[in-house]
PyMOL Python script that loads the backbone (N, CA, C, O; Angstrom):
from pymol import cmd

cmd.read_pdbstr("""\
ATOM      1  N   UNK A   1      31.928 -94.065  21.388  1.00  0.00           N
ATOM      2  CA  UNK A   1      31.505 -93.117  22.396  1.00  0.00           C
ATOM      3  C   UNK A   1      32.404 -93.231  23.629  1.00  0.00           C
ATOM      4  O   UNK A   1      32.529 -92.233  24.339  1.00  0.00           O
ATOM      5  N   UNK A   2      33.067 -94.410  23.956  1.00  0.00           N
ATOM      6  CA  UNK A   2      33.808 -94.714  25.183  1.00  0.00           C
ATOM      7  C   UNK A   2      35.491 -94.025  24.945  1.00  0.00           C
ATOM      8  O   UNK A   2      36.177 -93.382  25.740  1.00  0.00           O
ATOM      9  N   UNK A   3      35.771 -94.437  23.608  1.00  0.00           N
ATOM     10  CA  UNK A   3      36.848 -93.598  23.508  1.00  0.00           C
ATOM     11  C   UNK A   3      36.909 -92.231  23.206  1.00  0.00           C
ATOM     12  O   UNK A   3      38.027 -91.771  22.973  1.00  0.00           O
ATOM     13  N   UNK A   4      35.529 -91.177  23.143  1.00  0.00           N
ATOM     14  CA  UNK A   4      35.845 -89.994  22.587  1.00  0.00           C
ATOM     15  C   UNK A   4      35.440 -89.382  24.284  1.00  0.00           C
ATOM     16  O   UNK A   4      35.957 -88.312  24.605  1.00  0.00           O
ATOM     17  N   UNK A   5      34.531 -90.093  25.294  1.00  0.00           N
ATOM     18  CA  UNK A   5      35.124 -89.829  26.761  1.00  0.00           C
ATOM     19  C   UNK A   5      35.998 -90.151  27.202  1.00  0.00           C
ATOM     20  O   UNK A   5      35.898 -89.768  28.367  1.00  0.00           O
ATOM     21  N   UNK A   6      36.884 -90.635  27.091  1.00  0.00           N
ATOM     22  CA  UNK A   6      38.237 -90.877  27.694  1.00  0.00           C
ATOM     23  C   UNK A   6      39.584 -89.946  26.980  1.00  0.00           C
ATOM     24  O   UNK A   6      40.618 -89.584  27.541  1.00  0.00           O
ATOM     25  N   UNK A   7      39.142 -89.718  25.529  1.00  0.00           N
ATOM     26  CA  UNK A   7      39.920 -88.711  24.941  1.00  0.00           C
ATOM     27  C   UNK A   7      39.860 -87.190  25.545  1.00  0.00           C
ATOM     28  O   UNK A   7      40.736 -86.332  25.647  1.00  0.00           O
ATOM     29  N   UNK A   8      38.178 -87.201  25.982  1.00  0.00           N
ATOM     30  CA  UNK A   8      38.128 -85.791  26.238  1.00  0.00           C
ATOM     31  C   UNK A   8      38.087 -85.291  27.739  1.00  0.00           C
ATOM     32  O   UNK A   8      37.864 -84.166  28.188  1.00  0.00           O
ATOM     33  N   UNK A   9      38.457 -86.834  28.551  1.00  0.00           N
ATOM     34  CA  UNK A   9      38.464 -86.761  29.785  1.00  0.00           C
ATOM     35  C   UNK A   9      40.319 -85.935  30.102  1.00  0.00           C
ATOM     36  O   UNK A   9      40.723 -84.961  30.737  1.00  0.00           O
ATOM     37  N   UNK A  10      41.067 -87.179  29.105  1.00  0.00           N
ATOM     38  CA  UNK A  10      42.159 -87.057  29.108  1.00  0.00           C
ATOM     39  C   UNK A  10      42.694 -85.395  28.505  1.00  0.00           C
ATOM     40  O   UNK A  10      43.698 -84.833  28.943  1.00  0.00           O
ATOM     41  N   UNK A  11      42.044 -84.977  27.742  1.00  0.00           N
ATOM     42  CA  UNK A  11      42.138 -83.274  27.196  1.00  0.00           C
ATOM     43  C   UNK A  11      41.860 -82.732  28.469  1.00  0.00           C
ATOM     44  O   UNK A  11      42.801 -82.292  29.129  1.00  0.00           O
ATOM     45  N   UNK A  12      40.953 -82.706  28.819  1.00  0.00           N
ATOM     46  CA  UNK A  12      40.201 -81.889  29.661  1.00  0.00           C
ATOM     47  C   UNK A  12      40.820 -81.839  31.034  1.00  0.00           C
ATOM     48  O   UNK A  12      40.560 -80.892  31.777  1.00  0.00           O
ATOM     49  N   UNK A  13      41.787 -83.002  31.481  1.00  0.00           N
ATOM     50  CA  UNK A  13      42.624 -83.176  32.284  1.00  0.00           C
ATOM     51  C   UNK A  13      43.799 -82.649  32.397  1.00  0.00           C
ATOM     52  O   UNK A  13      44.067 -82.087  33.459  1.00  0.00           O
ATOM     53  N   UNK A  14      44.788 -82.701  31.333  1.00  0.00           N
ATOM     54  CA  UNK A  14      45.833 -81.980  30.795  1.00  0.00           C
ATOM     55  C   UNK A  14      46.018 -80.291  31.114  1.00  0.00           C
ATOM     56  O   UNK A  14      46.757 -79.594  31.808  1.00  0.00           O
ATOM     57  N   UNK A  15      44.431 -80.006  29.796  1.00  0.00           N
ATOM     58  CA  UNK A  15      44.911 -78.275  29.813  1.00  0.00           C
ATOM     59  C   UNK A  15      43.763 -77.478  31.173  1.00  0.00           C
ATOM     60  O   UNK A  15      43.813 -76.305  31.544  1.00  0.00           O
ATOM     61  N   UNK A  16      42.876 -78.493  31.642  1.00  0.00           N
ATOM     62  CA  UNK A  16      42.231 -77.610  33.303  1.00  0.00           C
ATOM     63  C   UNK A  16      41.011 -77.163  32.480  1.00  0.00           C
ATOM     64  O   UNK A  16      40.068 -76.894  33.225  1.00  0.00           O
ATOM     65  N   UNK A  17      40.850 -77.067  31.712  1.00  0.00           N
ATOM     66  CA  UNK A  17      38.788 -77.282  30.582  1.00  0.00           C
ATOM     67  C   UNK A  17      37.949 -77.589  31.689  1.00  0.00           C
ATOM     68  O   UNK A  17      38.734 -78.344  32.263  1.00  0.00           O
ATOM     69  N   UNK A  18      37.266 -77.577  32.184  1.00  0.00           N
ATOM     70  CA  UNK A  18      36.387 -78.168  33.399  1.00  0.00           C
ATOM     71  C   UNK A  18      35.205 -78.854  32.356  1.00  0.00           C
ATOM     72  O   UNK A  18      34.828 -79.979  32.684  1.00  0.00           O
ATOM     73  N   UNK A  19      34.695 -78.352  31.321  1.00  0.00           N
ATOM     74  CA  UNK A  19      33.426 -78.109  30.304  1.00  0.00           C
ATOM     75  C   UNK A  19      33.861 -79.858  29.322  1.00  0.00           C
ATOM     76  O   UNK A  19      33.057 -80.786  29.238  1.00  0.00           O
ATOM     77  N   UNK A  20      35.357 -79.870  28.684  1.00  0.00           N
ATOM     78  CA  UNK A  20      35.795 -81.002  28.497  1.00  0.00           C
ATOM     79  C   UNK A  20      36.068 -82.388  29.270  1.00  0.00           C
ATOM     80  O   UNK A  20      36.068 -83.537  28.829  1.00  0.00           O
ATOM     81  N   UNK A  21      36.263 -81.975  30.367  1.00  0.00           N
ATOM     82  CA  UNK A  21      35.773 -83.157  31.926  1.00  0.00           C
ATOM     83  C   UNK A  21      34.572 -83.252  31.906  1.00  0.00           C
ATOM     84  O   UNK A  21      34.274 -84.439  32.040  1.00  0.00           O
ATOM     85  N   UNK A  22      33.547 -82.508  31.791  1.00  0.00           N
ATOM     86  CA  UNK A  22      32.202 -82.855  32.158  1.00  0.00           C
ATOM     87  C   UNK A  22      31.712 -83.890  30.863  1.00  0.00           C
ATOM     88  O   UNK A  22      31.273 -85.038  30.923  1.00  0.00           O
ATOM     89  N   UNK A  23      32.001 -82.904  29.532  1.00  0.00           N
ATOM     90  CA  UNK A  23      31.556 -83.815  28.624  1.00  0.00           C
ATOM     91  C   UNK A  23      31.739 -85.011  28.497  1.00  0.00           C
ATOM     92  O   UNK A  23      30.777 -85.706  28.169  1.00  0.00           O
ATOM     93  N   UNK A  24      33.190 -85.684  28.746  1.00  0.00           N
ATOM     94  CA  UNK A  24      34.184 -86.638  28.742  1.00  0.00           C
ATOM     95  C   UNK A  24      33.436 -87.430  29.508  1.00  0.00           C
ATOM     96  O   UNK A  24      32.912 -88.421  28.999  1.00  0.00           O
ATOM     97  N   UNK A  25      33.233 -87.093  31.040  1.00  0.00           N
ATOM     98  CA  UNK A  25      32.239 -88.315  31.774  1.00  0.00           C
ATOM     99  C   UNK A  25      30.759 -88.357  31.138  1.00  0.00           C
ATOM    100  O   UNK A  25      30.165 -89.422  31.305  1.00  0.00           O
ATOM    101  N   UNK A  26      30.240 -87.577  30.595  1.00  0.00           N
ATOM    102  CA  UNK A  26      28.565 -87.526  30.067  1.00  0.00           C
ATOM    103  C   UNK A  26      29.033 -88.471  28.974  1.00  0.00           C
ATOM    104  O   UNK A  26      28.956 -89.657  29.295  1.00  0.00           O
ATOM    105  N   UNK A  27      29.384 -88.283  28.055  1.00  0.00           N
ATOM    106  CA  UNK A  27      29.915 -89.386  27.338  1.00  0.00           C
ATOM    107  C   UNK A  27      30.526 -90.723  27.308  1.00  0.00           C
ATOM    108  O   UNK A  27      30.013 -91.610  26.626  1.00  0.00           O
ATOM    109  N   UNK A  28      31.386 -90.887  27.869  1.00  0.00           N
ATOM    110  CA  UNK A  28      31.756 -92.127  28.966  1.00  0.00           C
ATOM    111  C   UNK A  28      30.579 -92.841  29.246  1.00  0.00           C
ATOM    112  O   UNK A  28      30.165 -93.858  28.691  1.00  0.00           O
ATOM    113  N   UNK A  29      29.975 -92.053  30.373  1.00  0.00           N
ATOM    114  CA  UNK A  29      28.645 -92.967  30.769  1.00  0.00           C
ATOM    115  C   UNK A  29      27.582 -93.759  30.020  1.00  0.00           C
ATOM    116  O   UNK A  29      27.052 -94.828  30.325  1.00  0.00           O
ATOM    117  N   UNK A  30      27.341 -92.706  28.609  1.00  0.00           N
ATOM    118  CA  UNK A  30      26.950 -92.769  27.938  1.00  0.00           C
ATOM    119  C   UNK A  30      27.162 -93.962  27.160  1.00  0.00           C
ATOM    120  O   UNK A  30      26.242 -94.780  27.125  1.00  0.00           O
ATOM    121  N   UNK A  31      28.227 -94.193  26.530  1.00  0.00           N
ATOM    122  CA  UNK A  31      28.799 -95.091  25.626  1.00  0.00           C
ATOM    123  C   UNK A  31      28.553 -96.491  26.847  1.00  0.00           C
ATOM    124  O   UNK A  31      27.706 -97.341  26.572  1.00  0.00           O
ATOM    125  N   UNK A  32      29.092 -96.565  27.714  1.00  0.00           N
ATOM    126  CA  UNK A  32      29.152 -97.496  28.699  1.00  0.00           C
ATOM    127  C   UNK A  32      27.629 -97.799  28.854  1.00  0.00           C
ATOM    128  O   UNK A  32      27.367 -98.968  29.137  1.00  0.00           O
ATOM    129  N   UNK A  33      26.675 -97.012  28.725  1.00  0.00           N
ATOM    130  CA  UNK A  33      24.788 -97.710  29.367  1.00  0.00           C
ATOM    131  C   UNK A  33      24.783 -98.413  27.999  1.00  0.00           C
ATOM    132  O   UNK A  33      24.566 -99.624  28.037  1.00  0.00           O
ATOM    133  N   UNK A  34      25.061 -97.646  26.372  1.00  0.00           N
ATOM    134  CA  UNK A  34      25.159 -98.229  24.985  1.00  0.00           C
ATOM    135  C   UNK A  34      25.167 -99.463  25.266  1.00  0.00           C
ATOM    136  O   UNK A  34      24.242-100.275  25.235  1.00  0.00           O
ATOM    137  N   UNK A  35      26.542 -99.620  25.619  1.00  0.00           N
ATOM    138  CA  UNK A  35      27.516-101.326  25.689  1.00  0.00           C
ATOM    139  C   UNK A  35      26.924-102.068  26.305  1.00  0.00           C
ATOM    140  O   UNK A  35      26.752-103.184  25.814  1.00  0.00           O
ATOM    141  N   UNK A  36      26.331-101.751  27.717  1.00  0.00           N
ATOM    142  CA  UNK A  36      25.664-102.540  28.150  1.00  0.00           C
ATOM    143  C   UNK A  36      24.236-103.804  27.743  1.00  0.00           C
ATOM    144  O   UNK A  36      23.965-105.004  27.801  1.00  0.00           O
ATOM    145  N   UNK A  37      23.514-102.081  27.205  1.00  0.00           N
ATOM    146  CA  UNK A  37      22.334-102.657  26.728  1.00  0.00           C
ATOM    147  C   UNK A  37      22.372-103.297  25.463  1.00  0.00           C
ATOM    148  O   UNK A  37      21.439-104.041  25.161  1.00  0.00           O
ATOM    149  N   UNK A  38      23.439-103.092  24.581  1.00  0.00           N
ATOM    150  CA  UNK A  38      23.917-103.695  23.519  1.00  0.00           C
ATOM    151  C   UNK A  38      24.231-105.649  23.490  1.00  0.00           C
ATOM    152  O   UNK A  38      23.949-106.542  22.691  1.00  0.00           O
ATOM    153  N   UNK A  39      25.021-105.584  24.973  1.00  0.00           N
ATOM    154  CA  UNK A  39      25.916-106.739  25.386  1.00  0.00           C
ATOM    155  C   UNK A  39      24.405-107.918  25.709  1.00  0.00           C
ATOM    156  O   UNK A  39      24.377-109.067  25.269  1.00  0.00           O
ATOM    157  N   UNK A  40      23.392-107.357  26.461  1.00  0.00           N
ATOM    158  CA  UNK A  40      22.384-107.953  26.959  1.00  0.00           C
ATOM    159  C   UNK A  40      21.343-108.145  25.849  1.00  0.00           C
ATOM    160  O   UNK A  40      20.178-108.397  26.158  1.00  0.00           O
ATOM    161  N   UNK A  41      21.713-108.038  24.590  1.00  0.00           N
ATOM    162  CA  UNK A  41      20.729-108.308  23.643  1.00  0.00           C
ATOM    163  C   UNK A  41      19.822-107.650  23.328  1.00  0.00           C
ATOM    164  O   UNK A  41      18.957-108.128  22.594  1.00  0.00           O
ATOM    165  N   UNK A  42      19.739-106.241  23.827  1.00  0.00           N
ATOM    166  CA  UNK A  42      18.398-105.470  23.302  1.00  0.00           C
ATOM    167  C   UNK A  42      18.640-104.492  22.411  1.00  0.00           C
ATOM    168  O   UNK A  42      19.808-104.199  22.155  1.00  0.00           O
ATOM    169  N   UNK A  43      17.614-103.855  21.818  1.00  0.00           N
ATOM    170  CA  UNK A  43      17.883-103.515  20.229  1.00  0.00           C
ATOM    171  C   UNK A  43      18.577-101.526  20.655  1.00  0.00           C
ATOM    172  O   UNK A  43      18.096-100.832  21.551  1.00  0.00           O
ATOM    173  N   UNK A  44      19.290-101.253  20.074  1.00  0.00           N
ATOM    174  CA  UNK A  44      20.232-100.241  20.646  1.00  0.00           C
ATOM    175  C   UNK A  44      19.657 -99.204  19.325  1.00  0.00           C
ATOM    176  O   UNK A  44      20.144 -99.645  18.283  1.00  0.00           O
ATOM    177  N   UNK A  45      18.826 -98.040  19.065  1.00  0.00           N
ATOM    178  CA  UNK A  45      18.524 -97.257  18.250  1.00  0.00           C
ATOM    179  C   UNK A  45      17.660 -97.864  17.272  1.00  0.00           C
ATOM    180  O   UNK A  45      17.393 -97.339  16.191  1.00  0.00           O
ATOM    181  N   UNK A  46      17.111 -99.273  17.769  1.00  0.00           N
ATOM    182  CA  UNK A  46      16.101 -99.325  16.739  1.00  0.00           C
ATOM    183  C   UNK A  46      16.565-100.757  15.951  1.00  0.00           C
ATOM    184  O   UNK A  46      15.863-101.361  15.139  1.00  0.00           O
ATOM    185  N   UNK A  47      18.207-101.224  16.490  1.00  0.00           N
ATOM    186  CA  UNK A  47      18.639-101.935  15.540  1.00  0.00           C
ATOM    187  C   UNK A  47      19.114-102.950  16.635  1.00  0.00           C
ATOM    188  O   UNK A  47      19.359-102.524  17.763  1.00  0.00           O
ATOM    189  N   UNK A  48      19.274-104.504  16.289  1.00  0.00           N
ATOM    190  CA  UNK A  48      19.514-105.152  16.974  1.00  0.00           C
ATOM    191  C   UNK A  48      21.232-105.972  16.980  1.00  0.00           C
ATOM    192  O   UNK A  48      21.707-106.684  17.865  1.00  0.00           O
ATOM    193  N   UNK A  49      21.872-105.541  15.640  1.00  0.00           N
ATOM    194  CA  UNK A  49      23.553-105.771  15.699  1.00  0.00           C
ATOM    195  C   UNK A  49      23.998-104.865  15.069  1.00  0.00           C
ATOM    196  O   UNK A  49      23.152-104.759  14.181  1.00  0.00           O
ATOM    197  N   UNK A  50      24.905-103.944  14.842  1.00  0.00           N
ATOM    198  CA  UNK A  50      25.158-103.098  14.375  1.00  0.00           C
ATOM    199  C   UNK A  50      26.959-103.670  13.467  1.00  0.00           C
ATOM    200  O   UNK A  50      27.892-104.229  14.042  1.00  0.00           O
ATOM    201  N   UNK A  51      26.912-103.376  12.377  1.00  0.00           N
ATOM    202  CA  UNK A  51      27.873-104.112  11.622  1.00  0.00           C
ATOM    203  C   UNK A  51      28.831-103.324  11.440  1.00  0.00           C
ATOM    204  O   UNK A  51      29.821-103.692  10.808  1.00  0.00           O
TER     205      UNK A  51
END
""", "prot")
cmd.dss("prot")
cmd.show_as("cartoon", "prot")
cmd.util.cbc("prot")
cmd.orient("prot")
């Protein structure tokens, strides 16, 4: 999720998309609260390590 906001930050940067910037940070953020709550041991979708 962290790299498909930064891919689409980086698109969205390039060709002037405003809609691909937005997604790019909603996603970003996204992936980043994931990691977090992942990193701190709590169960992320139900599952507690994901392989």
């Amino acid at each position: 999720m962290i790299a498909l906001g930064i891919i689409l930050l980086v698109i969205g940067w390039l060709t002037g998309i405003q809609i691909l910037w937005t997604i790019g940070i909603v996603a970003l953020v996204v992936g980043l609260v994931l990691l977090l709550l992942g990193s701190i041991g709590r169960p992320v979708g139900g599952r507690r390590y994901w392989y």
